[in-house]
N, C-alpha and C positions, 0 to 999 in steps of 0.2 A: 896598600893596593887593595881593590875591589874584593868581592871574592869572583863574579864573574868577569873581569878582567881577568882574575887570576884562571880561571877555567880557559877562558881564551887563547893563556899562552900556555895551555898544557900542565901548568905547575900543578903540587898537590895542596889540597885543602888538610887545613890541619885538622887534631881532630872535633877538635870544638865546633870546628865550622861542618861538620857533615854530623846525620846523625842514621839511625836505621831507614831503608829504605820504605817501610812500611809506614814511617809517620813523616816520608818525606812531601814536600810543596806536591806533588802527582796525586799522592793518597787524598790528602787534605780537599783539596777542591777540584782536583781534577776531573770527578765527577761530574759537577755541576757547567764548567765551563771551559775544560781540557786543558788549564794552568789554573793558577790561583788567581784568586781577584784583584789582585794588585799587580801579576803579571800582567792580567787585563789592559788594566789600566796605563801598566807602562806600554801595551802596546799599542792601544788608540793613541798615544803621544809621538807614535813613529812617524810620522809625517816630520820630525823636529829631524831624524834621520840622523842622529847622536844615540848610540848605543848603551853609554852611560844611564840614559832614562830606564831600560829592562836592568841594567845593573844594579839601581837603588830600588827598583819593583821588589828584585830574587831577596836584596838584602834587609828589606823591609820585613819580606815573609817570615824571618829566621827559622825556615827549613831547606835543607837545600844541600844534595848530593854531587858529587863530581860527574855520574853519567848524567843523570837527569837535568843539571842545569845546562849540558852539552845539548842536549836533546831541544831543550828548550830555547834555546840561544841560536842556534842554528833553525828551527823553523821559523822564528824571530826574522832571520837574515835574508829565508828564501822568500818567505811573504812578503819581505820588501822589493823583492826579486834580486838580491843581492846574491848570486848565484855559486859563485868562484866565494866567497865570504863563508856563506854556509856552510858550502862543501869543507873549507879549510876548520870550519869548528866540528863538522859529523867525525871528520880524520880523526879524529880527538877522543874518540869514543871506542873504547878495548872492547870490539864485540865478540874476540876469543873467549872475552874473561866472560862477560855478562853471560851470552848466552846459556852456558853451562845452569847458571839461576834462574833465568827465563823459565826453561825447560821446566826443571824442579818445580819450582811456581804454578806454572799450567799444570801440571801432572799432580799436585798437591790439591787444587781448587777442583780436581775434577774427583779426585780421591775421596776429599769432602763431603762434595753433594754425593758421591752415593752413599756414604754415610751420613748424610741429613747431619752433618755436626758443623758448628762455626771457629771449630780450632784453627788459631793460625799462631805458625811457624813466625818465631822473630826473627830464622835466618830466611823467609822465605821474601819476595817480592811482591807488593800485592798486586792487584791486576791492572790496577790503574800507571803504574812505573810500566809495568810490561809492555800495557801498550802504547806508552808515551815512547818507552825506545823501539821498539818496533815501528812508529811512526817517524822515529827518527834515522833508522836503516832503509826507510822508502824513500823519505823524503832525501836522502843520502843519493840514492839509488835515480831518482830523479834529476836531481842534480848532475848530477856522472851523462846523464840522457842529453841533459841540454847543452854540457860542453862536448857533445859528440863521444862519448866516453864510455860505446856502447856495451864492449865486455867487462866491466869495470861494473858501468850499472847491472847487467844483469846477475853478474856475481853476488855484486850486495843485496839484489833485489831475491836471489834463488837462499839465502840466509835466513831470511822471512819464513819460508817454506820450506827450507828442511828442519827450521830448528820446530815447528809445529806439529812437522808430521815425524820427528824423534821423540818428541813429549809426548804425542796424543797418535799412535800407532792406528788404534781404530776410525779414527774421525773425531771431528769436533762436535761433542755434545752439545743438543739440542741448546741454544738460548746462549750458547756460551759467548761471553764477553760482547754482549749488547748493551752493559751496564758501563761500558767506556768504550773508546772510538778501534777494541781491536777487531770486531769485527768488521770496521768500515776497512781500513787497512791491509787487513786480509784480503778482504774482496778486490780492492785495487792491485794489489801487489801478486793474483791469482790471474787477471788479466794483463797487467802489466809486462810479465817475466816473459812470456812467447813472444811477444813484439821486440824485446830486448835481444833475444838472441837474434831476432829474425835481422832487426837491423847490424849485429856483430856480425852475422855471415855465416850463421850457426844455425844452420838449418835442422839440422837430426835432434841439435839440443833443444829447436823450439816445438818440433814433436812431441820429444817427453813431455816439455813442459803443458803441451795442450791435454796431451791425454794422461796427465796426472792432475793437470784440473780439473779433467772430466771424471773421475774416478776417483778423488779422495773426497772424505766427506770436508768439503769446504763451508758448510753451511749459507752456499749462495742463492740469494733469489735467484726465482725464475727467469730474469729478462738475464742478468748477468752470464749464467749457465747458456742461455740461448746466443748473446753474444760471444759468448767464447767458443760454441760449437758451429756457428756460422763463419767466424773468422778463422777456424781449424780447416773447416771444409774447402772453401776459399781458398786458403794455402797450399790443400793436397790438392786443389785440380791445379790453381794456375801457376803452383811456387817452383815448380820446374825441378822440384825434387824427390826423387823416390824413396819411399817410407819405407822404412823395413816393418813386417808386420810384430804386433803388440805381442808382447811375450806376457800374458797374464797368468799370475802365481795364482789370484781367486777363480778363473775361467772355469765355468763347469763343465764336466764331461757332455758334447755333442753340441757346445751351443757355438752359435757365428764367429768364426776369427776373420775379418777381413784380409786377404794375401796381396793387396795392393792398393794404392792411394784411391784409386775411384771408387772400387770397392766400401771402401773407411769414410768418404765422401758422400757418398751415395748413406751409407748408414746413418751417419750424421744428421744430413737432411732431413731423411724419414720421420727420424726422432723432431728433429723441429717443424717438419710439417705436422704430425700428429701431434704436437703441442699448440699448434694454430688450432688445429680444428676440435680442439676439448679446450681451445679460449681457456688456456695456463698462461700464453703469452697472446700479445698481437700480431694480427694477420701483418705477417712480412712478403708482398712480391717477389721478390729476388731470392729468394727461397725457392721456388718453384721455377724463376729461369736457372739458379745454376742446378738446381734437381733434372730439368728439360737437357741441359747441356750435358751434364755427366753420364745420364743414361744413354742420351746421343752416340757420345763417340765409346760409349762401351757397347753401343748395340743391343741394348734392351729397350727398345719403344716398346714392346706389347706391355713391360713394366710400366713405365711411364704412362701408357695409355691406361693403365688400370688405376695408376694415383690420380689422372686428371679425372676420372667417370668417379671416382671415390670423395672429390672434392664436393662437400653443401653446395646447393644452390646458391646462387649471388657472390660465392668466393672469389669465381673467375668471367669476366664478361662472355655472353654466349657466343660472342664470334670468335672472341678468340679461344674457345674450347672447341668449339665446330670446327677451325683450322686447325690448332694445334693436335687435336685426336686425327684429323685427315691424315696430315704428316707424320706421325707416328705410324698409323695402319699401311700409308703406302712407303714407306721406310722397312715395316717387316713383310713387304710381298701381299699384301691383303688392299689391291690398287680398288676392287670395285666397293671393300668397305669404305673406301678413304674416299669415294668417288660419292657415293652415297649421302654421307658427312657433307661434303662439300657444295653438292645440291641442297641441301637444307638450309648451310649458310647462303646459297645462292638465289634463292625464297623469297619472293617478294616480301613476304612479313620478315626476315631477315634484311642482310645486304644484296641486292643482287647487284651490283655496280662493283665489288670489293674485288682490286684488280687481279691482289695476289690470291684468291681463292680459284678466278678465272684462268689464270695462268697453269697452277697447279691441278683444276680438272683440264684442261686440255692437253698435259704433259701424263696425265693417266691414260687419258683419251687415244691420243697422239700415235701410238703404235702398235693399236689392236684392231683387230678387221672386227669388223661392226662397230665400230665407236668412234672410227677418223671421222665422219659427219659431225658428230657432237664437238671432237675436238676439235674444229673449224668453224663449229660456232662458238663456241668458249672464247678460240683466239677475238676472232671478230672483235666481241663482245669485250674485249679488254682492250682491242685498240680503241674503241668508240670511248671508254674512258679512262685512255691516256692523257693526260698534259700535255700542252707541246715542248716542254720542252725537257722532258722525260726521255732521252734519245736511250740512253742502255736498256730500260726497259721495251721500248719499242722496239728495240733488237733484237731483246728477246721473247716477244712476243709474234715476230715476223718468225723469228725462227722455230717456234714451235709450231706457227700455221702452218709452213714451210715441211715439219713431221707429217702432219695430219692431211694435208695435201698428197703427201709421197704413200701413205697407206693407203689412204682414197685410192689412188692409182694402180696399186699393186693388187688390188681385191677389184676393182671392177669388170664388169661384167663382159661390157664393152669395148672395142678396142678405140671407139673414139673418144668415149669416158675416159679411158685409162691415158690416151693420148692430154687431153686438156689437163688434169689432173698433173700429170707430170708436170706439163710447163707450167701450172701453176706453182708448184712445187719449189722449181728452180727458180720462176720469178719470186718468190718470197721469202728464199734463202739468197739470194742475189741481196734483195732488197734491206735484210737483216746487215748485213755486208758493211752496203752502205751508208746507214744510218749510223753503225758506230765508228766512234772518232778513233778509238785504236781496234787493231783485229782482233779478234774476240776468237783462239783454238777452236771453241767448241763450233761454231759456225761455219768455219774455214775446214771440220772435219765432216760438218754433215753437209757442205756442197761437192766435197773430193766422195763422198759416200752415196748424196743423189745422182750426178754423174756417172761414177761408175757404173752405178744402177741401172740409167740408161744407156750402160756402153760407150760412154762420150769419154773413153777411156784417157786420152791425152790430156784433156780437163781435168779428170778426176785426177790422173798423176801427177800435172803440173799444182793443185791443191794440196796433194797428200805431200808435198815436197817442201810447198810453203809450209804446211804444218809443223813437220820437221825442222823446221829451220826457225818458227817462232818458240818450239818448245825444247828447244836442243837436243834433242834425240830423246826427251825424257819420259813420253808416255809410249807404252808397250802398244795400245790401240795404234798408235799413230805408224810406228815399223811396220805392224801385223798388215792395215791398210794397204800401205805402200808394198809388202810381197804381195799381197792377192791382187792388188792394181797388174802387179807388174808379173804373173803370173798366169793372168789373163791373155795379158799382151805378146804369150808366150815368151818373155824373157824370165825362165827359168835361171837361170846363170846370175843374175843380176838380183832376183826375188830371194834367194838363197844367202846371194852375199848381203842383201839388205836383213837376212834375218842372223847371220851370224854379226853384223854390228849390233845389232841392238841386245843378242845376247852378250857383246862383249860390255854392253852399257848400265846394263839392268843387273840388281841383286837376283841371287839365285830361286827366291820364292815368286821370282815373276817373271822366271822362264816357261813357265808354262802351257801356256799358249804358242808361244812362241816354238817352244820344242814340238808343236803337234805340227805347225805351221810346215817349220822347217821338213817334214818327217811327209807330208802332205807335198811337197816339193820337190822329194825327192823321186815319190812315187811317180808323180808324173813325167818324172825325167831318167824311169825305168832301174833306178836304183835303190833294189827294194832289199838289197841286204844293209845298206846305209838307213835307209828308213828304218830296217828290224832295229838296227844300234840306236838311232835315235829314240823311237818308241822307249826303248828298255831304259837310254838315260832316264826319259823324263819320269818310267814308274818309278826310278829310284829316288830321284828328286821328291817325287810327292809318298815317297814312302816315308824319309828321312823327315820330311816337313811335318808329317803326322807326328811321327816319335817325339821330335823337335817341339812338338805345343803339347803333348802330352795326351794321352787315350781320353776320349770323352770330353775333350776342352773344343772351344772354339774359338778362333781368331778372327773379331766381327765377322762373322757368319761365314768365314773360310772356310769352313769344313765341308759343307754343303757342295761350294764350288768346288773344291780338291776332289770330294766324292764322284761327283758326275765326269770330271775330267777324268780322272783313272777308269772310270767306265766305260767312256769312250773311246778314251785310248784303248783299253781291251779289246772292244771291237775293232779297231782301224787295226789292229795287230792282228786279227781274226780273217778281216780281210785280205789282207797280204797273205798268210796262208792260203786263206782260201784258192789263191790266184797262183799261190806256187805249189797248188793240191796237197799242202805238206798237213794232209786233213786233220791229223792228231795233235798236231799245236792249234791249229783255230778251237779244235774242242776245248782243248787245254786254256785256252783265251776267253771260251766262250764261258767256261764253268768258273772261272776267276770273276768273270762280270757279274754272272748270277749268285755269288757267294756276296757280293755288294749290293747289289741290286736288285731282287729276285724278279720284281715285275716289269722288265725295260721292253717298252716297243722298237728302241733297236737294237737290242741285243737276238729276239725274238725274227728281225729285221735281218742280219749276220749269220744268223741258224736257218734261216729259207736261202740265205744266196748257197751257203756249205752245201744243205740236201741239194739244190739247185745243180751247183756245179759238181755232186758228185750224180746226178743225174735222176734225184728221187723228187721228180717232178710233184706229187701226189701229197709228201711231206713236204716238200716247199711251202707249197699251195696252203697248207695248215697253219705252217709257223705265219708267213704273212697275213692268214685271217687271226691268228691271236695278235698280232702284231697292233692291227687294227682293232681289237677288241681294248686293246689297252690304251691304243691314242687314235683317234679315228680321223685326225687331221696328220698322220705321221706319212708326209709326201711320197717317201722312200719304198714305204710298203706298199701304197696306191698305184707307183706306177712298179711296182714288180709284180704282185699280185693278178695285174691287168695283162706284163707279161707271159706269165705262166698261164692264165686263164688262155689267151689264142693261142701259147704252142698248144696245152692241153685240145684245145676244140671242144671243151665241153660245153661253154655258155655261148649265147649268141654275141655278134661283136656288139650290139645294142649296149649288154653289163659290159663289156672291155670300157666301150668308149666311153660310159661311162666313172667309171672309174680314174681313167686319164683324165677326162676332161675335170673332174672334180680334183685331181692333183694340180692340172694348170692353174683354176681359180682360187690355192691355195699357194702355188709357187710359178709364176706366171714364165720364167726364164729357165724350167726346168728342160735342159734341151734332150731328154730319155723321153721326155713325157712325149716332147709334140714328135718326135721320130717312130714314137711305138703307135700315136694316135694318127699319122700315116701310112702306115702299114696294116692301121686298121679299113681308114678308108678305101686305101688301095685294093683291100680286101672285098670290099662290099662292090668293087666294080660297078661304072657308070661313069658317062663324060664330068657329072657333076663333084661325086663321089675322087675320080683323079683330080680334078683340079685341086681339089679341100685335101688332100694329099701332095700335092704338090708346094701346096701353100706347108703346110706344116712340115717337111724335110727341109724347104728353105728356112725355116724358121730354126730348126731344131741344125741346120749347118752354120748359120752365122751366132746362132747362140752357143755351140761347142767350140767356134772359135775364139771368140772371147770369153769363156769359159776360167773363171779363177777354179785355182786349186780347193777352195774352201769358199762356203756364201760369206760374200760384200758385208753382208747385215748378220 
């Protein structure tokens, strides 16, 4: 019988037929062409697909080991793609036993070079065997891959990498084993193992394995390195599994530990974006979308915005940095930065036809008084280069005119401007309606929100109801709507029960609104000890939520909003006091605010109604001119300020009315204002002077009867 036949069935070779592994068939020419030359040649004969021909090749050489001819036989088998053949000659190969030599071997060669000597161990292996079995544990491992045999492969393939990094603790020195195929091997087998687990179902094991190839010295190129830390990153945002963070034994005291996968992702990136741009590796795009993505939903655009302005020229097309910087600035609250931006890209020597630039300035635009003009030409400007047959976009493009229309209206001067403007309004949110082919939530909430607006109350709540019913009770905007709709409509009773459903539907971090809502409802329906209990839940709520995320952290920019809402609620708490003279809890409410907020024009706003209604007319008078020093469009203090100034009698009604009439063209439906601004004219006596008074109590009576508990908007 053969002797490779005899390898194939396992038997042992006698000893004549093996000799030291150091002068075996690997040593000899492995070198030169990773078997011997007559292996060669038996294996260009494989086409004859008779295994006998590598048989008289091994027997021809007469050198020839029991692993090594495994090793060899078997890649023999996979080359042909003979796959299940292979695999059953790799079985064959005692990698309990070898390995233990391997080791020795590598740890002997390294031992060497630093003593610049060429002594070699007869019991040792030389490097050429080594890495012929090691190519035979991958190519093993491989094997295992393609009969679906996925923890099997990565087993054998994770054998590769411990037994390297038990031999050579520190890393693999420089140049090591470039002299035969182990450093090809490595490399493969450094990327190969994470995909191995990831396909086993072994997620946490294919972590280590990414950030121990990123961390042990594997001596890989640069591209290799970059593709193992692109396909790491990749995994922690979209693999749907949470990392535990890197427990590093070399970590130096104060440097970065990432505490979660986006975090670790986001690191990743960096490092391969600044390997693009010091040209180590090549400019890779998708780099910089999943870098765009991770900062996204972590809420660092001003980051982001700082890598895209940090990017050379010509890395990234001008328009789409002029966009994508837009989007980031009005993502962190900086709408007239991003507005800015977007005019640039909107630049005749730019694009100015680029639809979604137009879109996006008219959504900046859209609901700021002095800018709905712009925003109305923006929309225009994007339907004129629509497609026809673009129907979703022209949905939303009707419905954003649709915004910018209803500001126009809200800010004008005129009552027949503001009149046309409205029906424009609804004609363009109607129109948004109908163009798309399914209802579109957000459009079906801003026609239940423009009708409301104009009182067309039964409208708005037959909308705010549909809402409801497309979104299954799931958005908190959409209950909160439907109580102030129906709060207005003086169904108290019903505005209440629509907000305890939605608190029975909502997690507890998104009662919050809802608890002011409720607490606002109560007030109006004279139950202002129920309101104290509400208030007090929802401080506790957002007290807990605080402790819950931890001192100093922020949950995409949650804290901000928790902040203002506990502020607010302080004052609505202040108020209530106020109103049951219980004056030492408003204070008590009022100095909780200002320990949060020290500069608030309504808290400032709270402290004038208190002097107010304890009768210190004079200190009223002061807090609402700080009030207004702080925010000088702060409605609330314009039309009290305006109050206190006529009981006072010290300015002519001339300053009163002005100051009303500058809170109407600020808040047009404020019905305090036009009630105080006829009692001014009524003041000024004259047939002309009553009637403009009579006009404005009918005004300020039908607007306190549709009066929601809280502003629509």
């Amino acid at each position: 019988m053969g002797v490779a036949a005899k390898v194939l069935k396992g038997e042992k070779l006698r000893a004549d037929e093996m000799i030291p592994s150091s002068e075996s068939l690997a040593t000899r020419d492995y070198a030169a062409s990773g078997c011997s030359s007559r292996t060669v040649e038996g294996e260009r004969k494989r086409e004859t697909g008779n295994i006998e021909e590598a048989e008289s090749s091994l027997r021809e050489s007469g050198c020839l080991n029991y692993e090594e001819a495994r090793a060899l036989l078997g890649r023999l088998e996979y080359q042909r793609g003979n796959v299940e053949a292979a695999l059953h000659v790799f079985d064959g190969i005692d990698i309990a036993a070898i390995t233990p030599k391997m080791k020795h071997s590598m740890a002997r060669r390294v031992e060497r070079r630093k003593r610049r000597t060429s002594d070699v161990s007869s019991a040792s292996m030389s490097m050429h065997a080594v890495s012929l079995l090691f190519e035979a544990i991958f190519l093993k491992a491989k094997s295992q891959q393609d009969l679906g045999k996925f923890k099997e492969a990565a087993q054998s393939c994770k054998v590769i990498l411990d037994t390297v990094e038990s031999a050579l603790p520190e890393g693999l020195p420089e140049n090591f084993g470039t002299d035969c195929k182990l450093q090809e091997t490595l490399n493969k087998a450094v990327e190969l193992l994470p995909e191995l687990w990831k396909l086993a179902g072994f997620f946490h094991e294919a972590i280590l394995s990414y950030r121990k190839a990123l961390l042990y010295c594997w001596n890989l190129d640069s591209e290799t390195t970059a593709k193992i830390r692109k396909e790491f990153a990749i995994f922690l945002l979209y693999g749907g599994c949470d990392a535990t963070p890197p427990n590093l034994r070399s970590q130096m005291e104060g440097s970065f530990i990432p505490k979660s996968n986006i975090e670790e992702a986001v690191l990743l990136l960096l490092i391969l974006l600044r390997s693009c741009l010091q040209k180590r590796i090549a400019w890779d795009p998708s780099i910089m979308d999943h870098l765009t993505f991770a900062l996204s939903v972590s809420g660092e655009l001003k980051v982001l915005a700082n890598q895209i302005e940090g990017l050379l020229p010509g890395v990234l097309d001008r328009k789409e940095r002029y966009y994508t910087l837009a989007l980031c600035y009005f993502g962190e609250g900086e709408d007239l930065v991003a507005l800015n931006l977007l005019k640039k890209l909107l630049s005749s020597r730019e694009d100015p036809n680029c639809v979604e630039a137009l879109l996006l300035a008219s959504k900046i635009c859209g609901d700021k008084n002095g800018y709905a003009e712009e925003g109305i030409s923006f929309a225009q400007r994007a339907l004129d280069n629509l497609s026809d047959g673009c129907d979703q976009m022209k949905s939303v493009t009707y419905c954003l005119l649709g915004i910018s229309y209803s500001t126009h209206a809200r800010f004008s001067l005129s009552e027949a401007e503001r009149i046309t403007k409205q029906s424009e309004a609804l004609g363009a949110l109607e129109t948004a309606e109908k163009v798309m082919k399914e209802r579109d939530p957000r459009i079906i909430f801003q026609l239940s929100l423009e009708n409301a607006e104009q009182r067309k109350l039964d409208v708005a709540l037959d909308y705010a109801k549909e809402l409801l019913r497309m979104e299954g009770g799931s958005n908190v905007k959409g209950w909160i709507l439907l109580a102030r709709i129906l709060s207005a409509q003086k169904q108290f009773t019903n505005a209440e029960m629509a907000i305890n459903a939605a608190l029975d539907q909502s997690g507890k971090w998104d009662q919050g609104e809802l608890l002011r809502t409720k607490a606002k409802i109560q007030i109006a329906r004279a139950q202002l000890k129920d309101a104290i209990e509400t208030y007090t839940h929802l401080l506790a709520v957002l007290q807990v939520r605080s402790k819950s995320f931890g001192f100093g952290k922020r949950l995409l920019k949650g804290g901000g909003y928790d902040r203002r809402l506990e502020v607010e609620t302080w004052h609505d708490l202040a108020y209530v006091y106020t109103s049951l003279s219980q004056w030492r809890d408003a204070e008590i409410c009022l100095n909780k605010s200002k320990a949060l907020m020290p500069h608030s024009a309504s808290r400032w706003h709270a402290t004038g109604m208190l002097y107010e209604a304890k009768g210190l007319h004079k200190d009223a008078l002061q807090a609402f001119q700080i009030a207004l020093e702080i925010e000088p469009i702060h409605v609330p203090s314009l039309v009290s300020l305006a109050t206190v100034l006529r009981q006072l009698g010290d300015q002519t009604l001339p300053v009163v009315r002005s100051f009303l009439t500058e809170a109407l063209k600020l808040e047009r439906t404020n019905h305090a204002a036009w009630f105080n601004l006829g009692l001014v004219y009524k003041a000024e006596g004259g047939i002309r002077s009553a009637l403009e008074a009579a006009d404005c109590f009918q005004a300020a009576s039908l607007l306190e009867e549709t009066a929601p508990v809280e502003p629509f908007r």
